[in-house]
C-alpha positions as CSV (number, residue, x, y, z in Angstrom):
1,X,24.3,2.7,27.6
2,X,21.5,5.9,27.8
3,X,23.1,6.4,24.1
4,X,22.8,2.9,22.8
5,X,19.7,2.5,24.0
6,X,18.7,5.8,21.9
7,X,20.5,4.3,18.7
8,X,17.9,1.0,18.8
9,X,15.2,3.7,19.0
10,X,15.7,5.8,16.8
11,X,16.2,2.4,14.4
12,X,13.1,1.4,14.8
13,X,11.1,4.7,15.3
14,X,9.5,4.0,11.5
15,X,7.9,1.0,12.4
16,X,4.3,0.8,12.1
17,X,4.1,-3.2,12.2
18,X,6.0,-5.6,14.5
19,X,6.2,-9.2,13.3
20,X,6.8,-11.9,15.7
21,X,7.5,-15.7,14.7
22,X,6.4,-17.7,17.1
23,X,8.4,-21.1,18.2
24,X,11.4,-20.2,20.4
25,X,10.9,-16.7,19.5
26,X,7.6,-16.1,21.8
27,X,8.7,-18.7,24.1
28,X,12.4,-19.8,25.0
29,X,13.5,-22.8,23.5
30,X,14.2,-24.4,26.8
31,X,10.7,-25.2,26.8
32,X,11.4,-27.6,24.7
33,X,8.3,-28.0,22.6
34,X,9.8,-28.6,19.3
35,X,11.0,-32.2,20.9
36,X,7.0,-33.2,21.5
37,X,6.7,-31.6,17.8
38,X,9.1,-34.0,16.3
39,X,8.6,-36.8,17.8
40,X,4.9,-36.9,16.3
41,X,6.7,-36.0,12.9
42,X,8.5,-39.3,13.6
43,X,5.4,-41.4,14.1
44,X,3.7,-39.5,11.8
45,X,6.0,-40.4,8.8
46,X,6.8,-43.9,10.2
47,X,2.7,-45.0,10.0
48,X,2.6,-42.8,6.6
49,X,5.8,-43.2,4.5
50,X,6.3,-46.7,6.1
51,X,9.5,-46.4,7.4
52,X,11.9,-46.7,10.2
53,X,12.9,-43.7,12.7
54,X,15.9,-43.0,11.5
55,X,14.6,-42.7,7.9
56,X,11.9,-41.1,9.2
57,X,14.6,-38.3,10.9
58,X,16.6,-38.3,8.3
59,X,14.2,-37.1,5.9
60,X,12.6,-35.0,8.4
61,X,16.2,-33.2,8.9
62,X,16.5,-33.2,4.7
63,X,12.8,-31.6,3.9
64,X,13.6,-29.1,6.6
65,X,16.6,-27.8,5.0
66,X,15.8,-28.2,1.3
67,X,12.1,-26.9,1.7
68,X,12.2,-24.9,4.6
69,X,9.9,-27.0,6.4
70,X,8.8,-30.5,6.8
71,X,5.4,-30.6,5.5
72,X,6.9,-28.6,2.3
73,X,8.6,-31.3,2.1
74,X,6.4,-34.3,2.3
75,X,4.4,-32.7,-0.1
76,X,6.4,-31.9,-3.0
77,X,7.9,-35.6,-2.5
78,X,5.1,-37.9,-1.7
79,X,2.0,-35.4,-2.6
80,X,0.5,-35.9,1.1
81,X,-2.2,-33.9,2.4
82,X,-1.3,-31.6,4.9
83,X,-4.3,-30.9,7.1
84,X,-3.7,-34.6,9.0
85,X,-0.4,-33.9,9.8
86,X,-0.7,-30.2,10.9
87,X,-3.5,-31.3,13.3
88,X,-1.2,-34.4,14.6
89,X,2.1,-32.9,14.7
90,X,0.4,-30.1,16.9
91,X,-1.2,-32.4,19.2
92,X,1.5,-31.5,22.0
93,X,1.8,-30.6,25.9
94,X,1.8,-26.6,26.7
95,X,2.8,-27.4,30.3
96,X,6.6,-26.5,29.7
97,X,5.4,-22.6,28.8
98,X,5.0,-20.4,31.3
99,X,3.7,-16.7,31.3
100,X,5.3,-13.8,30.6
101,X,3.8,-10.5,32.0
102,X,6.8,-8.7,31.2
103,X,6.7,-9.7,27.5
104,X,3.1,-9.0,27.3
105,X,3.8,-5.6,28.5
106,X,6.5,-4.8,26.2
107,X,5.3,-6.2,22.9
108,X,1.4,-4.3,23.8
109,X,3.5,-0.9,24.0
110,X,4.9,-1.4,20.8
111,X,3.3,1.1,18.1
112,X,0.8,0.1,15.2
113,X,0.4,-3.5,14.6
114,X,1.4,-6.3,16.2
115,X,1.2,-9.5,14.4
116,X,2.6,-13.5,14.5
117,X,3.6,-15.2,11.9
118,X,4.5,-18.5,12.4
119,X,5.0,-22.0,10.4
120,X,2.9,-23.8,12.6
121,X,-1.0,-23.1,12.4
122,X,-3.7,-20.5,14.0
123,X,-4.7,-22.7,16.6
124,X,-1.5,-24.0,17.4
125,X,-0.7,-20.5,18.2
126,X,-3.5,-19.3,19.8
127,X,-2.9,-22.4,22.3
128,X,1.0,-21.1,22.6
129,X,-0.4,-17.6,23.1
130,X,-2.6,-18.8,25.8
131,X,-0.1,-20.4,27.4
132,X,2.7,-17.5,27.6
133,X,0.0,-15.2,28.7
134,X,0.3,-13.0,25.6
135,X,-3.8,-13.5,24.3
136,X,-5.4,-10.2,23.1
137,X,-1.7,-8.8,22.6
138,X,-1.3,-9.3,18.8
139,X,-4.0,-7.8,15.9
140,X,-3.2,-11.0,13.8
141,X,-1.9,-14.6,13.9
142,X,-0.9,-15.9,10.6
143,X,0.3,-19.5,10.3
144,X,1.5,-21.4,7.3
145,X,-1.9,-21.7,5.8
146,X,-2.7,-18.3,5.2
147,X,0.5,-18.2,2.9
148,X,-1.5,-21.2,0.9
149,X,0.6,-24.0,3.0
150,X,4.1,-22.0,1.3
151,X,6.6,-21.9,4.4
152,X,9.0,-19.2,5.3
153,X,12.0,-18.5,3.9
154,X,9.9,-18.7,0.8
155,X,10.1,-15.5,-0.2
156,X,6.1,-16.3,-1.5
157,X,5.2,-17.1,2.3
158,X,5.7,-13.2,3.1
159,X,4.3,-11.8,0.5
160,X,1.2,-13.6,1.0
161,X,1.1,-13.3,4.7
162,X,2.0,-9.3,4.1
163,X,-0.6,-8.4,1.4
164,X,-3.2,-10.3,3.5
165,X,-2.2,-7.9,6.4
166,X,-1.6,-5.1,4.1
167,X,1.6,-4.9,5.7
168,X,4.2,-1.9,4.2
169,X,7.3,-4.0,4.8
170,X,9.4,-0.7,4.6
171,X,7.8,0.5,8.0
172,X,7.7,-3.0,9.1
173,X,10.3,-5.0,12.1
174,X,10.8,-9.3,12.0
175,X,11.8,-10.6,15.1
176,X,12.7,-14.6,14.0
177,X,14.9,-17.3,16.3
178,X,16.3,-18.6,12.5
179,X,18.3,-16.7,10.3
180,X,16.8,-18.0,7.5
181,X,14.0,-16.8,7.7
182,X,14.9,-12.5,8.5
183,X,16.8,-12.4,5.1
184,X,13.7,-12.3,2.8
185,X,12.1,-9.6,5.1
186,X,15.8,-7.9,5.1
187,X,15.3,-7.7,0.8
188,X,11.6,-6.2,1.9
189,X,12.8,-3.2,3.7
190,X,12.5,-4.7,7.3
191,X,14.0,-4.2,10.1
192,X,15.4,-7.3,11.5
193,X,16.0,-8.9,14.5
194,X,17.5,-12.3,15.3
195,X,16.1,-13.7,18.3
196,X,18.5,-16.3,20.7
197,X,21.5,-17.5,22.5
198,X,24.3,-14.5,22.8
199,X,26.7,-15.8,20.5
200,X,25.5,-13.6,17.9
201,X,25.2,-14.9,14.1
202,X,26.9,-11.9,11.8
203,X,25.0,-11.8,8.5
204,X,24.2,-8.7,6.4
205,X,20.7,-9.6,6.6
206,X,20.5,-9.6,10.3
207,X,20.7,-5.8,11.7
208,X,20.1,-6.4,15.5
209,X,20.7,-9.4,17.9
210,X,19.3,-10.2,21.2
211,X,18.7,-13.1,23.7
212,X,16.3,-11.2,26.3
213,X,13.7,-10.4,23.5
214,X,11.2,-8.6,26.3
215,X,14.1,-6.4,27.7
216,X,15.3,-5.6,23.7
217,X,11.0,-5.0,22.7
218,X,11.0,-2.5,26.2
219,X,13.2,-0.3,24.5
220,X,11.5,0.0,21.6
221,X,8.3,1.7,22.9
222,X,7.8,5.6,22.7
C-alpha cells in the first residue's frame, strides 16, 4: 500500500493546477441534485418548446449526448437565449448537500491552484460551494459562460476556460464524474482522474480512478 500510495505521488508531483468539475464530483451524486435540475429542464422546455414531458426528456436526453449539454442543445436547434434557462434550471434546493471538512482539507493542501470548472454557472456554484463547506478553498470558479456558453467536452470549452486562467495544462490534473469530458484534457497533457462508483471505466484517456475523491486528493499533498 506505503508503495502505491508513493506511485499516485510521484504521478502527480508536476501539478501546479488542480481542476475540479463540480456536479457529483464536489458532491456525491446521492445528493441527488441533478433530479431538481431536470425536472426544471422539463418544465422549462414544456412552457418554451411547447411540448409534452416525454418530448421534452427525450430531447433533453438527445441535446445532452449530441451537444454535450442541454442548453448547447437548445441553442443550436431552436436559437433560445440561454440566460433564462441557466437562471431557472438553477433555481434548486441545496438541502441534500452536506459539508465536507475532510474534503476541504484535502483539496486546500493541494499545491498551486485550485480551480472549478463546471457546466453549470458561477453562482450556481458558489451556492454548491457554500453548501459542501468548501468556500475560500478554490482560486477560481469557471462555469459555462466563461467558455462563451461552449460546454465541455468541447474541446473549445477548455481552452477558453484554460487561457482565461492561464492554466499550463501539462502541469495541470482534471478530476471529472463523466468520462467525456477528461479525454480532451487527456490530449492537453493532463493528468486525469475519473471521479465515481468503483466499477472503474477503462479508457486510455482516463489514468486514475477513484470513488472516495477526499481520501484519493489526501494523498496527493506534499
Amino acid at each position: 500500500m506505503t508503495a502505491l500510495l508513493t506511485d499516485i505521488t510521484a504521478e502527480f508531483s508536476h501539478v501546479r493546477a488542480w481542476v475540479f468539475d463540480l456536479d457529483n464530483t464536489l458532491y456525491p451524486p446521492r445528493a441527488r441534485l441533478f433530479d431538481q435540475i431536470e425536472a426544471r429542464m422539463r418544465a422549462w422546455m414544456m412552457r418554451e418548446l411547447r411540448v409534452e414531458a416525454t418530448e421534452a426528456d427525450r430531447l433533453r436526453a438527445e441535446y445532452w449526448t449530441r451537444y454535450g449539454t442541454t442548453l448547447a442543445g437548445l441553442m443550436a436547434e431552436h436559437g433560445l437565449p440561454a440566460d433564462d434557462f441557466l437562471l431557472d434550471v438553477h433555481d434548486i434546493d441545496m438541502g441534500g448537500l452536506e459539508a465536507d471538512p475532510g474534503l476541504a482539507a484535502a483539496i486546500a493542501a493541494l499545491p498551486g491552484r485550485r480551480i472549478v470548472y463546471t457546466n453549470g454557472t458561477r453562482p450556481y456554484a458558489q451556492r454548491v460551494l457554500a453548501a459542501r463547506g468548501l468556500t475560500g478553498v478554490f482560486d477560481a470558479i469557471y462555469g459555462v459562460e466563461h467558455a462563451g456558453l461552449v460546454p465541455k467536452p468541447e474541446r473549445a470549452a477548455f481552452e477558453a476556460v484554460f487561457a482565461l486562467d492561464g492554466l499550463a495544462p501539462d502541469q495541470g490534473a482534471m478530476f471529472e464524474d463523466d468520462p467525456r469530458n477528461l479525454a480532451v484534457p487527456h490530449a492537453m497533457g493532463m493528468r486525469t482522474v475519473l471521479v465515481g462508483p468503483p466499477e472503474a471505466l477503462r479508457a486510455d484517456h482516463i489514468h486514475h480512478h477513484t470513488a472516495d475523491l477526499a481520501g484519493f486528493v489526501s494523498q496527493l499533498a506534499p
